[in-house]
BADREN-638235 format. One record per residue (C-alpha): x, y, z; residue number from 1. Coordinates in Angstrom, 1 decimal, padded with zeros to 4 digits, m for minus. Example, Ala and Ser with C-alpha at 12.3 -4.5 7.8 and 13.67 -1.06 7.14 Angstrom:
<r><u>012.3</u><v>m004.5</v><w>007.8</w><k>1</k></r>
<r><u>013.7</u><v>m001.1</v><w>007.1</w><k>2</k></r>
end
This chain:
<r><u>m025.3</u><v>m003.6</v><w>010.6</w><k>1</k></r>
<r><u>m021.7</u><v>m004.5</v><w>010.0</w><k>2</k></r>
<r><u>m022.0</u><v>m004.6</v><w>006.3</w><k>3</k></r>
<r><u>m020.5</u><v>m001.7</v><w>004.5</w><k>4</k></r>
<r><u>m021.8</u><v>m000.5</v><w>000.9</w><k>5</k></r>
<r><u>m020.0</u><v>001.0</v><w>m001.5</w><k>6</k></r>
<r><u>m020.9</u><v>003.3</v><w>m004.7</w><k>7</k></r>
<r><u>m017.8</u><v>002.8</v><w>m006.7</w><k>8</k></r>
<r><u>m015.4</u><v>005.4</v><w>m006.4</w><k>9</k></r>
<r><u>m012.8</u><v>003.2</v><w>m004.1</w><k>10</k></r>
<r><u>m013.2</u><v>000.6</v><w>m006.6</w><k>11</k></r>
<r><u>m012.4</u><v>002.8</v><w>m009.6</w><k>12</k></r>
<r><u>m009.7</u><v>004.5</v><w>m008.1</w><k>13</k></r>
<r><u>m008.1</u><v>000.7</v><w>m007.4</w><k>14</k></r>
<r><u>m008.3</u><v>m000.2</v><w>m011.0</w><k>15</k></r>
<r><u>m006.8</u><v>002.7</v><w>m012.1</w><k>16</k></r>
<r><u>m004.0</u><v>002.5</v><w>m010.1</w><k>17</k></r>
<r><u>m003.6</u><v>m001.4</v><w>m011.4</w><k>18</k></r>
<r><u>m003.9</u><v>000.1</v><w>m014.8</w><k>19</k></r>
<r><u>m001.2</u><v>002.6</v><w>m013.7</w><k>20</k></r>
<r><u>001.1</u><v>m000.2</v><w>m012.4</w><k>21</k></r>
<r><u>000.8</u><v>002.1</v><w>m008.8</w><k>22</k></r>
<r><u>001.1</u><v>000.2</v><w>m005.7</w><k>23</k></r>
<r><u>m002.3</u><v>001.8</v><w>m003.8</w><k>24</k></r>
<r><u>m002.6</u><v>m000.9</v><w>m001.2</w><k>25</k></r>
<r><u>m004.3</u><v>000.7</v><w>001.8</w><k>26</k></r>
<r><u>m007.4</u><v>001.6</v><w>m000.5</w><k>27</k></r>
<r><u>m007.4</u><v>m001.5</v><w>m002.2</w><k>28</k></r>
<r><u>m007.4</u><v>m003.2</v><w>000.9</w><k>29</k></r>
<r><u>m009.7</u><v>m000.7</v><w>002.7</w><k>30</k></r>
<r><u>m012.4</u><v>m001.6</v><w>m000.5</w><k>31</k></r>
<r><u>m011.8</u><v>m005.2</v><w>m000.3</w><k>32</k></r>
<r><u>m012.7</u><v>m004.9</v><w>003.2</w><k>33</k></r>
<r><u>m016.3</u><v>m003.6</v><w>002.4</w><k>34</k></r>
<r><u>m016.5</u><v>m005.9</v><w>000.2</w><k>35</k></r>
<r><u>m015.4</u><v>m009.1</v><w>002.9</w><k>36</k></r>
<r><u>m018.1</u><v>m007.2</v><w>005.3</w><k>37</k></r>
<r><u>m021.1</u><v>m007.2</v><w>003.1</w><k>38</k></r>
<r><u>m021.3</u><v>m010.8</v><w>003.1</w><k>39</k></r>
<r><u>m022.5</u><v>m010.9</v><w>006.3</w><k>40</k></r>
<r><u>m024.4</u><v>m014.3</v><w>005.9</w><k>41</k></r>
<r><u>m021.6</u><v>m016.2</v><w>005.2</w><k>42</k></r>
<r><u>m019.4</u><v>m015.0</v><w>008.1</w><k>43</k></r>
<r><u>m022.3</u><v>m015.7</v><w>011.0</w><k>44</k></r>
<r><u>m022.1</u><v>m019.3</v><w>009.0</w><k>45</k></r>
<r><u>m017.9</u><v>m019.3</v><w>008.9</w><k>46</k></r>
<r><u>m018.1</u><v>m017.9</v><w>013.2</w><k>47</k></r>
<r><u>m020.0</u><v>m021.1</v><w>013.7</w><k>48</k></r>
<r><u>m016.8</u><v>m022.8</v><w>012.2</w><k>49</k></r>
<r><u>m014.0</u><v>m021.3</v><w>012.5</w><k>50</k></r>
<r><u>m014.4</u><v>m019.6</v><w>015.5</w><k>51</k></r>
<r><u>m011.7</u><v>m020.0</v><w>018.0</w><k>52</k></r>
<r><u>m011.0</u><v>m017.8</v><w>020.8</w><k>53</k></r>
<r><u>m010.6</u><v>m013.8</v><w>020.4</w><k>54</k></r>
<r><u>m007.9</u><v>m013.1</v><w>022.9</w><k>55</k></r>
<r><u>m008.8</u><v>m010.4</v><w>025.3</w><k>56</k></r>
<r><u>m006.8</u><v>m006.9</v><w>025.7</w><k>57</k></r>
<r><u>m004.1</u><v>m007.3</v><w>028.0</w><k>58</k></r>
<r><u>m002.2</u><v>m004.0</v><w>029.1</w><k>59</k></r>
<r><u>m002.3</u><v>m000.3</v><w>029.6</w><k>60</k></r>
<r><u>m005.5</u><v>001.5</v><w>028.1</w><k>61</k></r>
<r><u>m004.6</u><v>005.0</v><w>027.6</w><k>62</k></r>
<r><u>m001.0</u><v>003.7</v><w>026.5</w><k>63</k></r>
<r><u>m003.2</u><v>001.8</v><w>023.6</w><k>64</k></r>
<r><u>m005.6</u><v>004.6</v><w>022.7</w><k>65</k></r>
<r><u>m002.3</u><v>006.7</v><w>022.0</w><k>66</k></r>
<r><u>m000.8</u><v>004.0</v><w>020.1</w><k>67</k></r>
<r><u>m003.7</u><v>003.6</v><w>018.5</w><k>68</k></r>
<r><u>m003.7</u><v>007.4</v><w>017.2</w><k>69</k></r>
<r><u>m000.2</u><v>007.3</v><w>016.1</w><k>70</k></r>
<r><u>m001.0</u><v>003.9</v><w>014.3</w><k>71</k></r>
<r><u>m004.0</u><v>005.8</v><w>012.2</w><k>72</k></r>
<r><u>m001.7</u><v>008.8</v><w>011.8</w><k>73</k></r>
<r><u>001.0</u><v>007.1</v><w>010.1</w><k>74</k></r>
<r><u>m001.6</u><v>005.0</v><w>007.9</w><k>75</k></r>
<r><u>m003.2</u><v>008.2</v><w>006.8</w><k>76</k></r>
<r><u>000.2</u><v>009.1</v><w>005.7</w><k>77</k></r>
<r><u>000.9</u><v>006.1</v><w>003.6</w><k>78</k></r>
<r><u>m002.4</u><v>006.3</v><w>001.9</w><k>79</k></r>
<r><u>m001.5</u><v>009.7</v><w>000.8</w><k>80</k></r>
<r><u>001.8</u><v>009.2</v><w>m000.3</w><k>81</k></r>
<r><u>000.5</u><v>006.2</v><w>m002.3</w><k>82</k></r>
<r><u>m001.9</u><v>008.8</v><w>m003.6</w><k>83</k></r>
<r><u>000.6</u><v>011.0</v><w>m004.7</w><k>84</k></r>
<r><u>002.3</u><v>008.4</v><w>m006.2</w><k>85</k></r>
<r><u>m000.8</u><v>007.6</v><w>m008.4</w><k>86</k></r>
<r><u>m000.8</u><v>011.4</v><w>m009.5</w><k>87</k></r>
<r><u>002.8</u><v>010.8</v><w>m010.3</w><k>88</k></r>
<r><u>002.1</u><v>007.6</v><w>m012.3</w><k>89</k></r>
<r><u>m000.9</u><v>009.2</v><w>m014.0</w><k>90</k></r>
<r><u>001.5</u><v>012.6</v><w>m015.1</w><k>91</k></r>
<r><u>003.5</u><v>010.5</v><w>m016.9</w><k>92</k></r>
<r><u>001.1</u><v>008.5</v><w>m018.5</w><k>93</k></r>
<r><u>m001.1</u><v>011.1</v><w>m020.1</w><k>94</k></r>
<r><u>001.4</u><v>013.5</v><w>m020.2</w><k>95</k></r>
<r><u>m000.4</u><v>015.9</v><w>m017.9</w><k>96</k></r>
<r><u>001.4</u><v>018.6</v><w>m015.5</w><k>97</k></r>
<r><u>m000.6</u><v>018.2</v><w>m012.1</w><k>98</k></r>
<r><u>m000.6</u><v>021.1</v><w>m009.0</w><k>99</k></r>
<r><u>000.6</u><v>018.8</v><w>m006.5</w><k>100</k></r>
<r><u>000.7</u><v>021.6</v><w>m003.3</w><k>101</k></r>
<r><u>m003.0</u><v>022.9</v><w>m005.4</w><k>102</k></r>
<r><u>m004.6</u><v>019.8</v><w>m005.0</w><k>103</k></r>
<r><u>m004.1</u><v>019.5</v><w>m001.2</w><k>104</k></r>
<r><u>m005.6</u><v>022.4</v><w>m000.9</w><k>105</k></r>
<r><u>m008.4</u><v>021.8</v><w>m003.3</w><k>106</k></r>
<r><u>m009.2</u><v>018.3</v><w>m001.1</w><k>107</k></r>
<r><u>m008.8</u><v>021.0</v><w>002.4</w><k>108</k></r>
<r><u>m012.2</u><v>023.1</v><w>000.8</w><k>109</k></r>
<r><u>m015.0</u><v>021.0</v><w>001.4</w><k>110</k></r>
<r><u>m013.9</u><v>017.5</v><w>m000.2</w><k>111</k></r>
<r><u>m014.8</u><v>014.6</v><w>001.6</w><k>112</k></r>
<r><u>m011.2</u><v>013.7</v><w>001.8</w><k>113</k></r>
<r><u>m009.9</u><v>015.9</v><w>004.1</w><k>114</k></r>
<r><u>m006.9</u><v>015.7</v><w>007.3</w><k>115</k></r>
<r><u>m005.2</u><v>018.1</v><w>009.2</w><k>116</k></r>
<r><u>m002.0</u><v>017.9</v><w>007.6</w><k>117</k></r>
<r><u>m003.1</u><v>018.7</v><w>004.0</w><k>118</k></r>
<r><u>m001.3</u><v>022.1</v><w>004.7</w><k>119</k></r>
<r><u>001.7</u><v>020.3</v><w>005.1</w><k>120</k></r>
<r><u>001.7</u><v>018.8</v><w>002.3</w><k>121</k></r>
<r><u>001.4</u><v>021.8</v><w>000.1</w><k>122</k></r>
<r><u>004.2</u><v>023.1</v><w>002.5</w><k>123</k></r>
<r><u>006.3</u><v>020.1</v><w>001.3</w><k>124</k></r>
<r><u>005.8</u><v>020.7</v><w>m002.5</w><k>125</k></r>
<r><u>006.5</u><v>024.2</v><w>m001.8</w><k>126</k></r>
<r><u>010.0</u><v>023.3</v><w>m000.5</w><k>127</k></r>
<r><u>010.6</u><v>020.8</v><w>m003.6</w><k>128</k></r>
<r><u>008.7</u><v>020.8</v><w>m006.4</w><k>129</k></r>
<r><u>010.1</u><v>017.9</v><w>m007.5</w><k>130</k></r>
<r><u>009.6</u><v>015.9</v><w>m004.2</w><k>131</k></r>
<r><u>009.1</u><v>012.4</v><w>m005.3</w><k>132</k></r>
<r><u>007.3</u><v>010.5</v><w>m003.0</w><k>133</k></r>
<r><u>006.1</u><v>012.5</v><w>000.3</w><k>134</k></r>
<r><u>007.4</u><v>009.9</v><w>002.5</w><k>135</k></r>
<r><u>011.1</u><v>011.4</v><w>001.8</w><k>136</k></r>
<r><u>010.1</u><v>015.2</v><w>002.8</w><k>137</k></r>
<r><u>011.8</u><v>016.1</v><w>006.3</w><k>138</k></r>
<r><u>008.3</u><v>016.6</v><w>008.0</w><k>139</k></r>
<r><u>006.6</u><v>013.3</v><w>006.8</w><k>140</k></r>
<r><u>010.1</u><v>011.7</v><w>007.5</w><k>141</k></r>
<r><u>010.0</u><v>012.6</v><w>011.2</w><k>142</k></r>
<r><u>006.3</u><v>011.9</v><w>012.0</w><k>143</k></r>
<r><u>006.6</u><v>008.4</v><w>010.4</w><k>144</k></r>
<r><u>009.7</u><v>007.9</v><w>012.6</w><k>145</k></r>
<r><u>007.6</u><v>009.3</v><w>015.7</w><k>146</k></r>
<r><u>004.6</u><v>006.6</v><w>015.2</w><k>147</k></r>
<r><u>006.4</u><v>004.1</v><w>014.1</w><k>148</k></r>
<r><u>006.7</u><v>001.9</v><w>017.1</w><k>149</k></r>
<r><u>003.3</u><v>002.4</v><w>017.8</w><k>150</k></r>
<r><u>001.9</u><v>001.6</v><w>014.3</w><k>151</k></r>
<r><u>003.9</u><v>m001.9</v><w>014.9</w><k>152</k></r>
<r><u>002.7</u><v>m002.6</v><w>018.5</w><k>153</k></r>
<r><u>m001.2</u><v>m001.8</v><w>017.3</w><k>154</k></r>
<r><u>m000.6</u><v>m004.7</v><w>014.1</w><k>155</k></r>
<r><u>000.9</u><v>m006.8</v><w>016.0</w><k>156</k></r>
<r><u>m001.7</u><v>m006.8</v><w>019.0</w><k>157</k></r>
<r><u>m004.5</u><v>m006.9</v><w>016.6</w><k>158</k></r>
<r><u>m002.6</u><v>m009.9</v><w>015.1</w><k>159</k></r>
<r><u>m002.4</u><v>m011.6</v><w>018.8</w><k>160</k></r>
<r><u>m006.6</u><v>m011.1</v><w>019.2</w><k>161</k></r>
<r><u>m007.4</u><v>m011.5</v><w>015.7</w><k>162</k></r>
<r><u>m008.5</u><v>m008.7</v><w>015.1</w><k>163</k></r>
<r><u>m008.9</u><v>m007.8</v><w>010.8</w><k>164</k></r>
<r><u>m007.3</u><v>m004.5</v><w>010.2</w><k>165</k></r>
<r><u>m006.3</u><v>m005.1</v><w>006.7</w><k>166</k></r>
<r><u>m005.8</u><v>m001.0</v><w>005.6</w><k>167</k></r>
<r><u>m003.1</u><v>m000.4</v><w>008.7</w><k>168</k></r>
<r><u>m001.3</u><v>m003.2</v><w>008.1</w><k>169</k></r>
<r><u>m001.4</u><v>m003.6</v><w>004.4</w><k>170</k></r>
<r><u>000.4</u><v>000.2</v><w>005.2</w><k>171</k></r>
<r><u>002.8</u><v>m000.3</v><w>007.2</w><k>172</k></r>
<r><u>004.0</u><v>m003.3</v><w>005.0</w><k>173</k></r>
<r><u>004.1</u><v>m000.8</v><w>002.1</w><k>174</k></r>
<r><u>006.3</u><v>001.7</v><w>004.3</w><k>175</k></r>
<r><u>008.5</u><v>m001.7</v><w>004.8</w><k>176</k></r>
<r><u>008.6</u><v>m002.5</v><w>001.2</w><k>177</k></r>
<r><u>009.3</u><v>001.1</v><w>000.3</w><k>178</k></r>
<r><u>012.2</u><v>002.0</v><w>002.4</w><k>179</k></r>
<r><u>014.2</u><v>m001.4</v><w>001.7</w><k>180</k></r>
<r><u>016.9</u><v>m001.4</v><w>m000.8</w><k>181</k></r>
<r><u>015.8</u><v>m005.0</v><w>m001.6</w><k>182</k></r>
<r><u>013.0</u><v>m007.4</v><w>m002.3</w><k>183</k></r>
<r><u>012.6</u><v>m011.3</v><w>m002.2</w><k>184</k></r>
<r><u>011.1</u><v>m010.1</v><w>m005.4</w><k>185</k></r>
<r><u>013.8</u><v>m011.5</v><w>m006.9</w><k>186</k></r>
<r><u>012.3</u><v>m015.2</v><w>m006.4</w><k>187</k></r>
<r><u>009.6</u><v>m014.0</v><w>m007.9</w><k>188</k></r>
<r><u>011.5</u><v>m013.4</v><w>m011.5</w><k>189</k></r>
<r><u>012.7</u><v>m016.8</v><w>m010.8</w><k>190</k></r>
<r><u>009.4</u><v>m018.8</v><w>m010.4</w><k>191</k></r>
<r><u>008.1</u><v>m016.3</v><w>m013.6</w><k>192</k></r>
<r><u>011.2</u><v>m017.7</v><w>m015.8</w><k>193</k></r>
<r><u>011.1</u><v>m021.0</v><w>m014.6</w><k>194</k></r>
<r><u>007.4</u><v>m021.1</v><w>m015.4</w><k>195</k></r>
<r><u>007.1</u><v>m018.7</v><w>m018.2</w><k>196</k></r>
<r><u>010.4</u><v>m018.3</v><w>m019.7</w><k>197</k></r>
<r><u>009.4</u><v>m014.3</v><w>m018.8</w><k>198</k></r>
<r><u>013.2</u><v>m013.8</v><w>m018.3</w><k>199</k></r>
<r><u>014.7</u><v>m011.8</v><w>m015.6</w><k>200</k></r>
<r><u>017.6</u><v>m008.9</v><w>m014.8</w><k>201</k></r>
<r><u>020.7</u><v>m009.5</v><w>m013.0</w><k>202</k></r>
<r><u>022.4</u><v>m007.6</v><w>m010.2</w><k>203</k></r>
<r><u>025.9</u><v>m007.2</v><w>m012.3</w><k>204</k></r>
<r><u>024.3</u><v>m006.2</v><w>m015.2</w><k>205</k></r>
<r><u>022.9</u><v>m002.8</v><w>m016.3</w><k>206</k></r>
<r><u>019.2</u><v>m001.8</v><w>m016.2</w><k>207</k></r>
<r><u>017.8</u><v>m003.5</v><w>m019.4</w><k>208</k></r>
<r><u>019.5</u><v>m006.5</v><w>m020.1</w><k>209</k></r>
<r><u>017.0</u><v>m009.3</v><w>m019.9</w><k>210</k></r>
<r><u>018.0</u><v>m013.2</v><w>m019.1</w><k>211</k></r>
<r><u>016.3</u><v>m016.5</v><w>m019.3</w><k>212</k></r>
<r><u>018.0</u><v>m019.5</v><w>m017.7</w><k>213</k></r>
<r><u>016.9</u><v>m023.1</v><w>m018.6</w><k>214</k></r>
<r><u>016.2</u><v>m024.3</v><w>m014.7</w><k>215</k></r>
<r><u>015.9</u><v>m028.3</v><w>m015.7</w><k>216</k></r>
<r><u>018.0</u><v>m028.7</v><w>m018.8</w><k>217</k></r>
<r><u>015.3</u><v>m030.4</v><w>m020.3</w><k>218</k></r>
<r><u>012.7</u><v>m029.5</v><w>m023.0</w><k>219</k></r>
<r><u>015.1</u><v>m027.6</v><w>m025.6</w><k>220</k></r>
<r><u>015.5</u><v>m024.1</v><w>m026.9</w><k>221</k></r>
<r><u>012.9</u><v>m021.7</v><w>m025.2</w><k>222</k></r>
<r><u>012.3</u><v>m018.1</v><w>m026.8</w><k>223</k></r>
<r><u>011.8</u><v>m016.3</v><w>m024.3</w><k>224</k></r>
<r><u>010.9</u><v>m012.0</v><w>m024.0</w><k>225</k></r>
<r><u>010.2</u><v>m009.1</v><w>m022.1</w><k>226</k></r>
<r><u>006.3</u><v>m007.8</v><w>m021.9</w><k>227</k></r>
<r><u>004.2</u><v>m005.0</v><w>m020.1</w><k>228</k></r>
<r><u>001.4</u><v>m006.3</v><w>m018.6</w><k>229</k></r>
end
């Protein structure tokens, strides 16, 4: 039966990361994804109407399958660079001094998160201890550049048949997020001011200074500040 459960751990690990302000998308989308596939009733209802045709594959097989492997490779690498970037988020929080190159091995001893390349990320902390995000160590670096053009050609076929894959893709936006210098989250801050006088930082001002801008000229004087949430 295509309906996954789930005991919990995924889930907890997705609200601490919220609570952490960490941006763990691949699990939170791989939990999500259970949680879409355990209501199985109301898909077989939602097929009957919004069905619409599933393209079929068009192309070379074994060219696929190895795109396919390089696709899950380099998603497998996200989601452990966003899991090190948890560990990083949770040191600084509670003030705790974690074994980064320790706990790679740890999970490589009989954990049921376990890959290949574990080693090599213990290699990578052992060449910088103060590495800090995997994605930027020379090894991770090239592999990612390696799979790349597979990772996008797998999405974007799976787009084409309609075909969910909601973990790889939700990774390799994060790897397009991450290695851009800038965001249209900028419009965000807009639509946050203009809504919620939740004010903003500007590009030619430092780090720190907060703005608020009255977008209609109507309504008067609004007090506006900065918050954590």
């Amino acid at each position: 039966m295509d309906a996954a459960g789930q005991k919990g751990t995924g889930k907890w690990t997705v609200l601490a990361a919220m609570d952490l302000g960490s941006p763990l998308t691949l699990i939170s989308e791989a939990v999500f994804a259970r949680s879409l596939s355990a209501r199985k009733e109301e898909r077989v209802e939602a097929s009957q109407i919004l069905g619409g045709d599933i393209l079929p594959f068009t192309g070379d097989s074994d060219s696929f399958v190895k795109d396919l492997e390089n696709a899950l490779f380099a998603s497998k690498l996200i989601s452990y660079a966003q899991g090190y970037m948890m560990f990083r988020a949770t040191e600084q929080e509670y003030n705790w001094k974690l074994n980064y190159g320790g706990i790679a091995l740890m999970w490589r001893e009989g954990c049921i998160i376990r890959s290949a390349f574990l080693g090599k990320i213990k290699e990578a902390y052992d060449r910088n201890l103060d590495l800090t995000n995997l994605l930027l160590d020379n090894y991770f670096q090239g592999q990612l550049a390696e799979a790349q053009a597979s990772w996008r050609r797998v999405v974007a076929k799976a787009v084409e048949m309609g075909i969910p894959v909601p973990a790889m893709s939700s990774a390799l936006a994060f790897f397009d997020g991450f290695r851009r210098q800038r965001l249209p989250a900028n419009l965000l801050q807009a639509q946050r001011d203009f809504f919620g006088a939740h004010t903003y930082e500007r590009i030619d001002k430092p780090r720190g200074q907060w703005f608020h801008t009255n977008w209609t000229g109507q309504g008067g004087a609004v007090t506006a500040g900065t918050y954590n949430a």
